[in-house]
ZAMARGU-4260 file (C-alpha; in steps of 0.2 Angstrom, whole numbers, plus 5000, padded with zeros to 4 digits):
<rodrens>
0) 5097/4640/5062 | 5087/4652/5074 | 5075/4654/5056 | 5066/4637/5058 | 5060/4646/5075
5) 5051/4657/5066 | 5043/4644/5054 | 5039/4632/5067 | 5029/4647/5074 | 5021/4650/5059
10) 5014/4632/5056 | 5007/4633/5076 | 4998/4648/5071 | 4990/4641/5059 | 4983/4627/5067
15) 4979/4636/5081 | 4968/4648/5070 | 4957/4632/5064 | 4957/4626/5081 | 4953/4643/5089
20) 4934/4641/5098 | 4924/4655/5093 | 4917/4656/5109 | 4932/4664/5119 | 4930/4680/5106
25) 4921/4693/5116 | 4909/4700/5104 | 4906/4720/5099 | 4894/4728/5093 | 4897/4746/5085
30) 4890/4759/5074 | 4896/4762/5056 | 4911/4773/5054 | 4911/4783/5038 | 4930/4788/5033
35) 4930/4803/5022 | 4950/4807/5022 | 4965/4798/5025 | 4979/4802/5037 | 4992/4807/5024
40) 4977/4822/5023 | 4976/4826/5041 | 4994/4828/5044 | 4999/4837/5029 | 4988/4852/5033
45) 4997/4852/5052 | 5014/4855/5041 | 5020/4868/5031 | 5030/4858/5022 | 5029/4843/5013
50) 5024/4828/5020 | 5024/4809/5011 | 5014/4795/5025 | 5018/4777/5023 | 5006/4766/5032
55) 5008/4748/5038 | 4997/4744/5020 | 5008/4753/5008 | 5023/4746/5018 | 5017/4728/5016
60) 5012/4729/4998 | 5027/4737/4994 | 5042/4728/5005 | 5057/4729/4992 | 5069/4721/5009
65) 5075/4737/5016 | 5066/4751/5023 | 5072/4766/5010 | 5071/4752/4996 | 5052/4751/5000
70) 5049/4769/5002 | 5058/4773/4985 | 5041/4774/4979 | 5037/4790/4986 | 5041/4804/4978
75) 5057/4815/4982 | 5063/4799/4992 | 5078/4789/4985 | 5089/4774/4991 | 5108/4774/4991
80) 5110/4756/4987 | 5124/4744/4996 | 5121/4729/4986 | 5103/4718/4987 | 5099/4723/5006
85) 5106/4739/5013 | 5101/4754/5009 | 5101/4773/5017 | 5091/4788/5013 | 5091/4804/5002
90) 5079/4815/4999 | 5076/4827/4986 | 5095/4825/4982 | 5103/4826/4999 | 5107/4811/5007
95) 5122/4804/5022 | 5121/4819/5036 | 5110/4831/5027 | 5094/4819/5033 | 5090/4812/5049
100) 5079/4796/5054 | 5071/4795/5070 | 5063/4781/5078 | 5053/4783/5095 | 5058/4800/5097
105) 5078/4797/5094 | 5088/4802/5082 | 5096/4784/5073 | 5116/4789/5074 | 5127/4777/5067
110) 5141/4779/5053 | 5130/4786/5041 | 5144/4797/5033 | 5151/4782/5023 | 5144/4777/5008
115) 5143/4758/5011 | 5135/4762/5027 | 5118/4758/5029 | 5101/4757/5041 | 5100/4747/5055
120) 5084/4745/5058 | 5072/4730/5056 | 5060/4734/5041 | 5046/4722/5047 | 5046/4732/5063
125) 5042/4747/5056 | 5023/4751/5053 | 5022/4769/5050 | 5034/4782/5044 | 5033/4803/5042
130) 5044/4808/5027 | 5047/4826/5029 | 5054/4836/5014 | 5064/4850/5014 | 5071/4859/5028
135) 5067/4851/5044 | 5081/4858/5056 | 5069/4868/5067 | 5062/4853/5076 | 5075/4839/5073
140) 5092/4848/5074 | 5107/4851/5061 | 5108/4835/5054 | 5089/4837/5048 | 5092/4851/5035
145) 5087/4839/5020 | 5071/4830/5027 | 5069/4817/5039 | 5064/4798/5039 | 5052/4798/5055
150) 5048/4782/5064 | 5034/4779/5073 | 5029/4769/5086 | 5016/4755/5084 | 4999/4761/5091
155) 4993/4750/5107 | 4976/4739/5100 | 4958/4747/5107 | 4954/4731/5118 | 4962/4721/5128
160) 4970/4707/5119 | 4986/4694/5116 | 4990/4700/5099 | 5004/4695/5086 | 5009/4690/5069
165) 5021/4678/5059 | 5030/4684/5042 | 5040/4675/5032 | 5050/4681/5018 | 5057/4674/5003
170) 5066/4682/4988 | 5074/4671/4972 | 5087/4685/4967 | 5101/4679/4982 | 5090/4664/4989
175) 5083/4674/5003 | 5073/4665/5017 | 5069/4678/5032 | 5057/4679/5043 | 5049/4687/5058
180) 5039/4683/5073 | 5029/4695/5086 | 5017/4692/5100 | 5012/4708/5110 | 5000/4709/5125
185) 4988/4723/5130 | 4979/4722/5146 | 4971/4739/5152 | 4985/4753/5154 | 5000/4742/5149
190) 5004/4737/5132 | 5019/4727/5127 | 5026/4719/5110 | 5041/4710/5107 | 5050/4707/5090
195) 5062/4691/5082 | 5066/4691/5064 | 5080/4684/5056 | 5087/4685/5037 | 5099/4675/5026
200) 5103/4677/5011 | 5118/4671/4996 | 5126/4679/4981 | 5114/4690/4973 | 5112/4689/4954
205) 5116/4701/4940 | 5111/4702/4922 | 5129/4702/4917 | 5142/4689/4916 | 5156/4704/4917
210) 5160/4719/4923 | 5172/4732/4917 | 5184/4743/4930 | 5198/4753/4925 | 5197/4745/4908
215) 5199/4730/4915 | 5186/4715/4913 | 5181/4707/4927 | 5171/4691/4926 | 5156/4685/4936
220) 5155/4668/4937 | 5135/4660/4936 | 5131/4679/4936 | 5132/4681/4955 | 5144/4693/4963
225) 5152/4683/4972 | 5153/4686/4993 | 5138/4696/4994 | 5129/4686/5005 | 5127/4689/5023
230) 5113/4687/5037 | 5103/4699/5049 | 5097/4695/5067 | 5084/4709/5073 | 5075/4709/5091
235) 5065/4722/5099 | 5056/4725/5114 | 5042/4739/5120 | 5034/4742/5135 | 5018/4757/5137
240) 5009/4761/5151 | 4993/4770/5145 | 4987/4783/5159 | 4975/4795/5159 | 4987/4810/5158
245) 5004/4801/5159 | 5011/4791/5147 | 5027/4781/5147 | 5034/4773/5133 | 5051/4759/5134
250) 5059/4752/5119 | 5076/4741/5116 | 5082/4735/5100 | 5099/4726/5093 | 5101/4725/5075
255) 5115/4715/5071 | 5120/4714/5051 | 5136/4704/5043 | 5138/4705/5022 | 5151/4701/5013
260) 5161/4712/5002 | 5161/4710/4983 | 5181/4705/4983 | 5182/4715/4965 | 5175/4733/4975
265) 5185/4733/4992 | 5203/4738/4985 | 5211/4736/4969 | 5199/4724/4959 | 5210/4709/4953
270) 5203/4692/4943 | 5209/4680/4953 | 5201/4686/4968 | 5185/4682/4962 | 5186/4666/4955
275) 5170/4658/4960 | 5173/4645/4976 | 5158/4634/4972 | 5147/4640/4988 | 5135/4655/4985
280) 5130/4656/5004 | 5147/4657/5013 | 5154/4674/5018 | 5173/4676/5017 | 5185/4689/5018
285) 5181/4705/5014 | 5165/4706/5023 | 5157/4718/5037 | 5149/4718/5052 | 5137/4729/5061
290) 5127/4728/5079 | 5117/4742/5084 | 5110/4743/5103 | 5097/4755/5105 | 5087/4759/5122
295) 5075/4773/5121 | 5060/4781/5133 | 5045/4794/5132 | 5039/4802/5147 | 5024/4810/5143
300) 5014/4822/5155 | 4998/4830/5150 | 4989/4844/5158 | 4973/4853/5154 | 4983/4865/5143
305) 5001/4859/5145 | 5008/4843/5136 | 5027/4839/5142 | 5036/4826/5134 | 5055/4818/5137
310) 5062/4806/5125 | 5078/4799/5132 | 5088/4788/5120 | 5107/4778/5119 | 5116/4770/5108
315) 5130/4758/5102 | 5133/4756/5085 | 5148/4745/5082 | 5155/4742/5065 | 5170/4732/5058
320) 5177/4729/5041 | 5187/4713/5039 | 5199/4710/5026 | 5213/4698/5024 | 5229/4709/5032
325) 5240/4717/5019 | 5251/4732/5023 | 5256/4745/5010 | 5273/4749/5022 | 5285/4734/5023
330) 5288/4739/5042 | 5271/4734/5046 | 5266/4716/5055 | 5249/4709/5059 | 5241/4711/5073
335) 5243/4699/5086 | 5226/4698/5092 | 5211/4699/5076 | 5226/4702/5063 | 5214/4703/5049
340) 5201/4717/5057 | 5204/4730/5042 | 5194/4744/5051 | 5183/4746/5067 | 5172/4758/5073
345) 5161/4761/5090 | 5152/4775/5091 | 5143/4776/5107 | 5129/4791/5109 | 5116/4799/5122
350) 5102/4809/5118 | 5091/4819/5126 | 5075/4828/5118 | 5063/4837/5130 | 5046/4848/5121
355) 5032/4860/5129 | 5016/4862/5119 | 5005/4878/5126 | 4987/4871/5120 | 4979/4885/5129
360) 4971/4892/5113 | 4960/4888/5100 | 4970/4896/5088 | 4987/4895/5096 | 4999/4884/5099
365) 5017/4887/5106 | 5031/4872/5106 | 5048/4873/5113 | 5061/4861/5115 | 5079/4858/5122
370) 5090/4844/5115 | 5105/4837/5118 | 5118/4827/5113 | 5133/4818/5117 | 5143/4807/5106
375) 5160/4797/5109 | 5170/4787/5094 | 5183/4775/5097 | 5193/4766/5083 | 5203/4749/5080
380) 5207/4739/5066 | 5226/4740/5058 | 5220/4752/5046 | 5217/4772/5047 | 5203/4784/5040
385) 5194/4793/5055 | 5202/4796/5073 | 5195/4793/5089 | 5182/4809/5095 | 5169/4815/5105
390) 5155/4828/5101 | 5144/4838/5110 | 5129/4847/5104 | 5114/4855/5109 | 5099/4866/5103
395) 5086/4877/5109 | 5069/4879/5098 | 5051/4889/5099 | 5037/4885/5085 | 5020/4893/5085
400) 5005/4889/5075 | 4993/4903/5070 | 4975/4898/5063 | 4968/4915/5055 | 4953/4905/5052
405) 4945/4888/5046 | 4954/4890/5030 | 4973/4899/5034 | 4984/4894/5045 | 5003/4902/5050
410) 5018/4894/5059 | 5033/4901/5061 | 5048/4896/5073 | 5067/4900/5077 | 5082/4890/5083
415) 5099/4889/5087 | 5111/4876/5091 | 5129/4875/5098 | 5140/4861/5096 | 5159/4855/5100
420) 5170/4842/5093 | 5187/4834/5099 | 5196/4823/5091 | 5213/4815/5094 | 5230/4817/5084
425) 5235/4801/5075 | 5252/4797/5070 | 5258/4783/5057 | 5275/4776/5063 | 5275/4764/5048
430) 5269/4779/5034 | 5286/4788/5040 | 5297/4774/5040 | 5290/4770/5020 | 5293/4787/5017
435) 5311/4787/5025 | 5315/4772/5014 | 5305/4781/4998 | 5318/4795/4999 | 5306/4810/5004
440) 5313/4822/5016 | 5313/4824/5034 | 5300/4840/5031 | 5291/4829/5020 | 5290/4816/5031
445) 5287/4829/5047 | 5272/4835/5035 | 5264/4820/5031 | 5266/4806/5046 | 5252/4815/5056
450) 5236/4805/5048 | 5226/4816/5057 | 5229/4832/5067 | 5222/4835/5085 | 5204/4846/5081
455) 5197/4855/5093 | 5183/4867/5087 | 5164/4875/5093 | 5152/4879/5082 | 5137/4888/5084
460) 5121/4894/5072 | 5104/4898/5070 | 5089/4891/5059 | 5071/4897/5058 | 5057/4896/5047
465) 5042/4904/5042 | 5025/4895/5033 | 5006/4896/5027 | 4995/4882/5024 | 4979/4888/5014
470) 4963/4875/5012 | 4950/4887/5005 | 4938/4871/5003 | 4940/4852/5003 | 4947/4852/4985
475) 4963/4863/4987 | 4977/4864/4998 | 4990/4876/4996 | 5007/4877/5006 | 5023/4885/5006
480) 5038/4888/5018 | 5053/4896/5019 | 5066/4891/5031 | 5085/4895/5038 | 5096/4879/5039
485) 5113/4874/5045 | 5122/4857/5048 | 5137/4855/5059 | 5151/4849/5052 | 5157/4830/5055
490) 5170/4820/5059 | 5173/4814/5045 | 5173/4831/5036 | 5186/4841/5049 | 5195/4824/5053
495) 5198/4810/5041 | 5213/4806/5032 | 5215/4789/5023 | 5211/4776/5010 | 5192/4772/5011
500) 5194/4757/5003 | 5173/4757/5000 | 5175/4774/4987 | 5192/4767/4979 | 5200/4785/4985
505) 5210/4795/4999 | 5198/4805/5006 | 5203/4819/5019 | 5197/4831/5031 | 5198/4848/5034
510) 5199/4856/5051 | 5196/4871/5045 | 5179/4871/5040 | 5164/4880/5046 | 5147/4875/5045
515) 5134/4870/5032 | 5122/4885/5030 | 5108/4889/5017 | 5090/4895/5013 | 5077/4883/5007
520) 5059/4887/4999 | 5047/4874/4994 | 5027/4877/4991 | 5014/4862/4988 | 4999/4862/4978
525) 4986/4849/4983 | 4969/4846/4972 | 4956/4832/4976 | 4941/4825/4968 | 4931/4809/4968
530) 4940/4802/4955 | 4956/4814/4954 | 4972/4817/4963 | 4985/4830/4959 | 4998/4835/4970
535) 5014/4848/4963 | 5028/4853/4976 | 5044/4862/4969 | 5058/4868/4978 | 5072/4877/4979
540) 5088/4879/4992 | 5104/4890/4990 | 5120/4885/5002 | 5132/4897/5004 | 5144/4884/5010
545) 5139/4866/5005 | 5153/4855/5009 | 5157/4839/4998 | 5173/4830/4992 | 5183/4838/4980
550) 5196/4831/4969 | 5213/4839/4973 | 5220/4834/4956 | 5234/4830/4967 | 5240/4813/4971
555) 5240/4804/4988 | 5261/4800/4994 | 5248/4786/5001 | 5256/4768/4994 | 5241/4764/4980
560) 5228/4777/4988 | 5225/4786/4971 | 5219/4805/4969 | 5217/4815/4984 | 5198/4819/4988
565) 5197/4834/5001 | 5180/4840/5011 | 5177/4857/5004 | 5163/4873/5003 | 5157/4879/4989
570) 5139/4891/4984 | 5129/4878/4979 | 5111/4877/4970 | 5097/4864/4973 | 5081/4867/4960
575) 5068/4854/4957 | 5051/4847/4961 | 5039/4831/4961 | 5024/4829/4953 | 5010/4814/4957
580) 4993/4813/4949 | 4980/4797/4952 | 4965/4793/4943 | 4950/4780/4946 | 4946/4771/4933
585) 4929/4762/4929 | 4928/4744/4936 | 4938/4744/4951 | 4956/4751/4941 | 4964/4766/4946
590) 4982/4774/4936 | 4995/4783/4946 | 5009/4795/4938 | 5023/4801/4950 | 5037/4811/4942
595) 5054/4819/4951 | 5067/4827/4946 | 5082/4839/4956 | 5095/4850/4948 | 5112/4852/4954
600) 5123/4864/4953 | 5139/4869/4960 | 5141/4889/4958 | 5158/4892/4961 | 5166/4880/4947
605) 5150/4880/4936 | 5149/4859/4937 | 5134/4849/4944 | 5137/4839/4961 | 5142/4823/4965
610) 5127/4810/4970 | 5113/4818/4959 | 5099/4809/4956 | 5093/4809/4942 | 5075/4809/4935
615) 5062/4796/4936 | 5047/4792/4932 | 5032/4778/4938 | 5015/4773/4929 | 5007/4762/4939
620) 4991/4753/4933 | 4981/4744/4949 | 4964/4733/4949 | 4957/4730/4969 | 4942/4721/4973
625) 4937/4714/4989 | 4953/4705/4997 | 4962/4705/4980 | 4974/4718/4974 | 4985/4718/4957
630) 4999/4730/4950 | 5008/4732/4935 | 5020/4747/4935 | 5032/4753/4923 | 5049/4763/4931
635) 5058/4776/4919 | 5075/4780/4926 | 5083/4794/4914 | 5101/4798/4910 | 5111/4805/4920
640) 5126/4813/4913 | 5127/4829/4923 | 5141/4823/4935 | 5155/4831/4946 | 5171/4830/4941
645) 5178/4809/4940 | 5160/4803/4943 | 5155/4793/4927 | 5139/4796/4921 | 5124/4783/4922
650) 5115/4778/4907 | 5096/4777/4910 | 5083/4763/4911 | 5066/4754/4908 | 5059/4743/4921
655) 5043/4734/4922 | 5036/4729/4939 | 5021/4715/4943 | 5014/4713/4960 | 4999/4705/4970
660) 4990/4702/4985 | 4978/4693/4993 | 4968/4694/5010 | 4964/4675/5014 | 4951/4674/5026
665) 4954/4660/5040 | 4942/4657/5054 | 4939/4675/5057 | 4960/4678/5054 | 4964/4689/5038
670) 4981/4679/5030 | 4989/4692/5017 | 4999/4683/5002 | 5010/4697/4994 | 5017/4691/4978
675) 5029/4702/4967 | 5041/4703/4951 | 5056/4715/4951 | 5064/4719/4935 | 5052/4709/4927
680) 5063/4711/4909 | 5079/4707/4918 | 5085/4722/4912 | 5106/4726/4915 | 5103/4744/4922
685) 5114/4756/4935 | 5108/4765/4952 | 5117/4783/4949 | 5119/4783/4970 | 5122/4765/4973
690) 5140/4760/4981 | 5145/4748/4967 | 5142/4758/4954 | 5160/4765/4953 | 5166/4748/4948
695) 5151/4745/4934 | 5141/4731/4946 | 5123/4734/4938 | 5107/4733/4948 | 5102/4715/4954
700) 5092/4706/4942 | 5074/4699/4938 | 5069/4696/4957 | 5052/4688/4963 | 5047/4691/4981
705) 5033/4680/4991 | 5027/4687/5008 | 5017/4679/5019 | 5010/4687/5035 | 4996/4678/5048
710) 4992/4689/5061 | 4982/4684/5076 | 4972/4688/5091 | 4962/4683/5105 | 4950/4694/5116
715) 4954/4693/5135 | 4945/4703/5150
</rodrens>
């Protein structure tokens, strides 16, 4: 197993740091650096709206095993679950295409419609992330109009050195053992790093011996759901060279991903499906797969009051769902050639983002930017949801900043977008030979045997925004911003029709469709002392036309497909805020509050919105000294029982958290120890947003986490 790799580096390491000879350590000799603020400061007055920075310190004392998991503890930020690992986005109640992540410039495009879909992206490679809240469309596109999850890259070392790091990872809720290696190199102008990391894990424990679907009880054996294990195999590569004004940037990543499928939540749940098999670390039938190529590179140029950069990016994201073949039509046979591949998907994407900044000014600066993107889907599988397609978009942008003065400064920018999508007609032989034989009529039949009708439609809009960002001294920060957003509608949305076995319904699109517009406002108030933090940022946005699934109230001529969900628009209203206030305390303890809560409405039937999150909030009571640093924090989660129509609502919950870490110091190498408790109480709770919370699955239980990092370095000339 390519893990004892990684732990065989680990134990080299190590001796090598007791081993390492002072002597070949080129020494320094610097002045004192005072740091009177941090970065989240710096780059939240360069926005108008607001801004949440994770750095690689509050990533690793805060690693959860997926990167929305970990970020969960900033405000406004929340992780649609897929069981113990997978996770995606949402941000201040909008989540799937409403928020984009980038990484090195490139937006990451994958299935992220669906529901079980998540990230595929190696957490331990990320060391600093830009979460940006609210309407973000002007510099990131249509898909942005909720916030985006911002990526970036690693920063090259000052001096010349071989440079590197061993992690390993272990976590007792599903018997985790994962790991990750990197060695990088920076010798003058070039800079280079490359990435292993691998992670296995088995069934993952709940506080529950049962479940309850339909009114049916379901048990779970030893309390582990049963085929939710799975693996993950990571590599990455980048390459800089550093010039004086030219900068080039190369990076290559494949993240591969294969989970199994909780047997009771992929179809009709039924006992005797999971009977427990004696093997908590096997991955059977249904399960997924996933494999994500990226390539990506930035050419950067700068002249005296020019900056020109080009980010250049494709990607094949390649997903399969497997399931034992079964056939609702009697006509139908398996596949000759993978006869159990239920569903498969390979979407395949190139994009291209170039920006201008005009730096000519010492109180203006002008950006503009062209993007564009191309996008091609193909499908297999003997299943049916979404057909074959290919989209085309691109977008034109302008952005200015204005400083009035020292203390006021004004931005405002337009943009507008054009975008095409084609998709393919699909017809179901077997769906019209079950309905010959079910007695409907030939119209019927005529009606109903096109899964999906041939689309073929352009879109086009316009988005803008206009904001103020007020210091009038060290202590206060005041922002606000108002902005003009759209999203183009999906394929998904104007092209799917069929059962999505992942959300137990019949989900279908609408050709029809025009695209996602609204108005957003949000402001941020910022107060900072020597031993208080108080941060306030509400928000408001109003959609004319937000598109969701609706129930039809009509059933699906589908065999066992249920109620009919179909993409709709509807007025829609977003209202909420988040509130975090910090404290230091005397000897070395500091106490955090953070509160959040959004309010959904639907306007044109009078009925909240489906996904809401619902309130939450975390005290968190710290102790640092030195190399040592302790948590305990307590998470309230309140009810949520404003839902959309057939969406149960989700009781509420108490969790306590512990966590520690330690800096170790070894011949001149810092080793960090991170030790941590989740769900301390073992507490049986529910994630409103999480994709097995339709069939009553509760939240993993009591989980401790070790981590265990050793970087190291050498000097060379």
């Amino acid at each position: 197993m390519r893990i004892h790799i990684i732990v065989g580096l680990l134990t080299i390491l190590v001796m090598g740091l007791h081993a390492h000879e002072t002597d070949t350590l080129r020494e320094l000799s610097i002045k004192e650096i005072v740091i009177t603020e941090n970065l989240q400061e710096i780059r939240n007055r360069q926005s108008t709206i607001q801004l949440e920075v994770a750095d690689k310190d509050f990533l690793s004392d805060h690693f959860s095993g997926s990167l929305m998991q970990t970020l969960e503890r900033l405000p406004g930020v929340r992780s649609m679950d897929i069981g113990s690992g997978f996770s995606k986005p949402m941000i201040r109640g909008m989540g799937f295409n409403r928020v984009s992540v980038t990484e090195n410039g490139i937006k990451q495009e994958g299935q992220q419609w669906g529901a079980d879909h998540g990230l595929e992206i190696d957490a331990l490679n990320v060391e600093s992330v830009n979460i940006r809240k609210g309407p973000a469309s002007l510099l990131y596109g249509s898909d942005a109009m909720g916030g985006v999850v911002e990526i970036l890259p690693a920063p090259p070392p000052f001096e010349n050195q071989v440079f590197g790091e061993a992690v390993l990872l272990g976590k007792s809720v599903n018997g985790l053992l994962g790991g990750s290696a990197m060695i990088g190199l920076r010798k003058d102008r070039f800079h280079t790093r490359l990435r292993y990391t691998e992670q296995r894990f088995g069934d993952y424990r709940i506080p529950a011996d049962t479940i309850v679907y339909l009114t049916q009880r379901l048990p779970v054996h030893n309390k582990r759901l049963k085929n939710t294990a799975g693996l993950e195999r990571d590599v990455s590569w980048s390459g800089e060279y550093l010039g004086g004004r030219y900068r080039s940037h190369f990076a290559v990543s494949n993240a591969y991903q294969k989970v199994g499928f909780f047997p009771g939540a992929h179809g009709v749940p039924d006992a005797s499906r999971i009977d427990d098999d004696g093997d908590s670390r096997n991955i059977e039938l249904p399960y997924s797969k996933v494999n994500h190529l990226k390539a990506t590179t930035r050419q950067q140029y700068t002249w005296d009051a020019v900056q020109f950069r080009w980010d250049i990016g494709y990607q094949n994201n390649h997903r399969e769902e497997w399931s034992l073949f079964h056939t609702h039509y009697g006509s139908q046979t398996p596949p000759v050639h993978q006869p159990d591949k239920e569903l498969a998907f390979t979407l395949n994407t190139f994009s291209s983002g170039m920006k201008v900044r005009l730096l000519g000014s010492s109180v203006w600066e002008h950006t503009a930017g062209w993007d564009v993107q191309y996008q091609k889907n193909t499908i297999g599988g003997y299943s049916f949801l979404l057909p074959e397609y290919r989209r085309f978009t691109t977008g034109f942008f302008w952005l200015t900043h204005y400083k009035v003065n020292g203390q006021l400064t004004l931005s405002g920018g337009l943009r507008y977008d054009v975008g095409k999508l084609k998709a393919d007609e699909f017809t179901d032989p077997y769906l019209a030979s079950y309905l010959e034989h079910q007695g409907y009529t030939e119209q019927q039949i005529a009606e109903n045997q096109v899964r999906s009708h041939k689309v073929d439609r352009r879109f086009g809009d316009w988005s803008g925004s206009v904001g103020v960002v007020w210091q009038p001294s060290s202590r206060h920060l005041l922002k606000t911003n108002i902005g003009h957003s759209f999203r183009l509608p999906g394929a998904n949305e104007l092209a799917s029709n069929g059962v999505h076995h992942g959300t137990f319904r019949h989900e279908q699109g609408d050709a029809s469709l025009e695209s996602e517009k609204g108005w957003q406002w949000d402001m941020a108030y910022t107060l900072t002392t020597r031993y208080f933090t108080l941060n306030v940022s509400p928000f408001v946005a109003w959609f004319s036309n937000y598109l969701f699934l609706q129930p039809q109230g009509e059933w699906s001529i589908l065999p066992h497909a249920g109620q009919i969900y179909r993409y709709t628009g509807t007025e829609a209203l977003f209202v909420g805020g988040e509130v975090t206030a910090g404290l230091k305390l005397p000897w070395h303890f500091g106490f955090s509050v953070t509160g959040e809560y959004v309010h959904t409405y639907n306007c044109d039937q009078h009925i909240p919105l489906a996904f809401s999150p619902p309130g939450s909030v975390r005290n968190t009571l710290d102790w640092e000294k030195g190399m040592f640093r302790f948590f305990a924090e307590h998470h309230l989660i309140a009810d949520q029982n404003r839902t959309d129509r057939n969406e149960d609502p989700t009781p509420g919950a108490n969790l306590f958290h512990l966590g520690a870490s330690l800096s170790v110091p070894v011949n001149g190498t810092d080793i960090g120890i991170t030790v941590s408790a989740r769900n301390l109480l073992d507490k049986r709770y529910y994630n409103h947003l999480s994709f097995y919370r339709r069939v009553e699955i509760p939240e993993p239980g009591r989980n401790f986490q070790l981590i265990i990092q050793v970087p190291f370095n050498s000097m060379i000339k």
